[in-house]
C-alpha positions in Angstrom: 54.6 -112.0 134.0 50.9 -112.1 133.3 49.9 -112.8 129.5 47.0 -111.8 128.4 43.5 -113.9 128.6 44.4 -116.6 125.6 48.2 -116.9 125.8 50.2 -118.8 128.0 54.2 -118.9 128.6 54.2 -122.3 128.2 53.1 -125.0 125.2 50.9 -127.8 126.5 50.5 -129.3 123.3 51.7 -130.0 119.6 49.0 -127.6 117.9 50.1 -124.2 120.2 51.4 -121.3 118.1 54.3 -120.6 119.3 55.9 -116.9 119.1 59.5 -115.7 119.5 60.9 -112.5 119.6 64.9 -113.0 119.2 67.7 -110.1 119.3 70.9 -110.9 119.4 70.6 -114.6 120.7 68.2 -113.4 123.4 64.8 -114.4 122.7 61.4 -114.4 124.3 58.5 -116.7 123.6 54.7 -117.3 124.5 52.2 -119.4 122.4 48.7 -119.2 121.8 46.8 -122.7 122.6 45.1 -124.3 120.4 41.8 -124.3 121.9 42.3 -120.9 121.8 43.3 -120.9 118.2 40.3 -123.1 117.4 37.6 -121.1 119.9 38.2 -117.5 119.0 38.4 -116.0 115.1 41.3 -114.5 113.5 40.6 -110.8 114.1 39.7 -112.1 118.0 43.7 -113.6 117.9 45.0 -110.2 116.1 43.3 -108.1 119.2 44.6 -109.8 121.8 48.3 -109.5 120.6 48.0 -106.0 119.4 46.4 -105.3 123.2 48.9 -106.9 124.9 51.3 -104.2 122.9 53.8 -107.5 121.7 55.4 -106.4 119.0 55.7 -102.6 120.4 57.3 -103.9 123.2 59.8 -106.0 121.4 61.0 -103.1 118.9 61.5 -101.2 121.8 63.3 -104.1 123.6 65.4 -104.5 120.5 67.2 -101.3 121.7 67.7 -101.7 125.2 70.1 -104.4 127.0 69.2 -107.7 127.8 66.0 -108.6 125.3 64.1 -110.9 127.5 64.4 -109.4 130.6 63.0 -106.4 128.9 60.2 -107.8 126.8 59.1 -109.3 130.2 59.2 -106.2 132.1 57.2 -104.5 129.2 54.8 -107.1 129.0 53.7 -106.7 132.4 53.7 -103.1 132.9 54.5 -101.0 129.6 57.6 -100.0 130.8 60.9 -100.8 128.4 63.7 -100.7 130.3 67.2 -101.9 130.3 67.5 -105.3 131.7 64.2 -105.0 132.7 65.1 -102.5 135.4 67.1 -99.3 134.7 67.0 -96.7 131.9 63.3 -97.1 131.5 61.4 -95.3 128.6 
């Protein structure tokens, strides 16, 4: 899945943010770095989540069956889907 410019799927150190989406025991996470954090201003941080459509994609994953596979798919292309595959809205 590609993130957009400032996140990363990963943490590579102790002062990432680190966000998770969980349903139902399924969860999804991705963290902002902290050089990011440090290098860009709050309203830069707040565009590049509500660009990347995260929490759209989540409530819409919230409905569908299996969460991360779905907050992965949608992520990537806009497309929210059931398991990431089928019944796509």
């Amino acid at each position: 899945m590609a993130l957009k410019a400032g996140l990363t799927e990963q943490r590579a150190s102790a002062g990432d943010l680190g966000i998770t989406f969980e349903v139902n025991g399924e969860s999804y996470s991705f963290f902002i770095p902290e050089a990011t954090l440090k290098s860009k201003s709050k309203s830069e941080i707040v565009k590049i989540l509500d660009d990347g459509d995260y929490t759209a994609c989540a409530i819409c994953c919230s409905q569908k069956k299996g969460f991360a596979l779905c907050l992965a798919r949608c992520l990537s292309d806009g497309k929210c889907c059931d398991d990431g595959a089928s019944n796509c809205s």
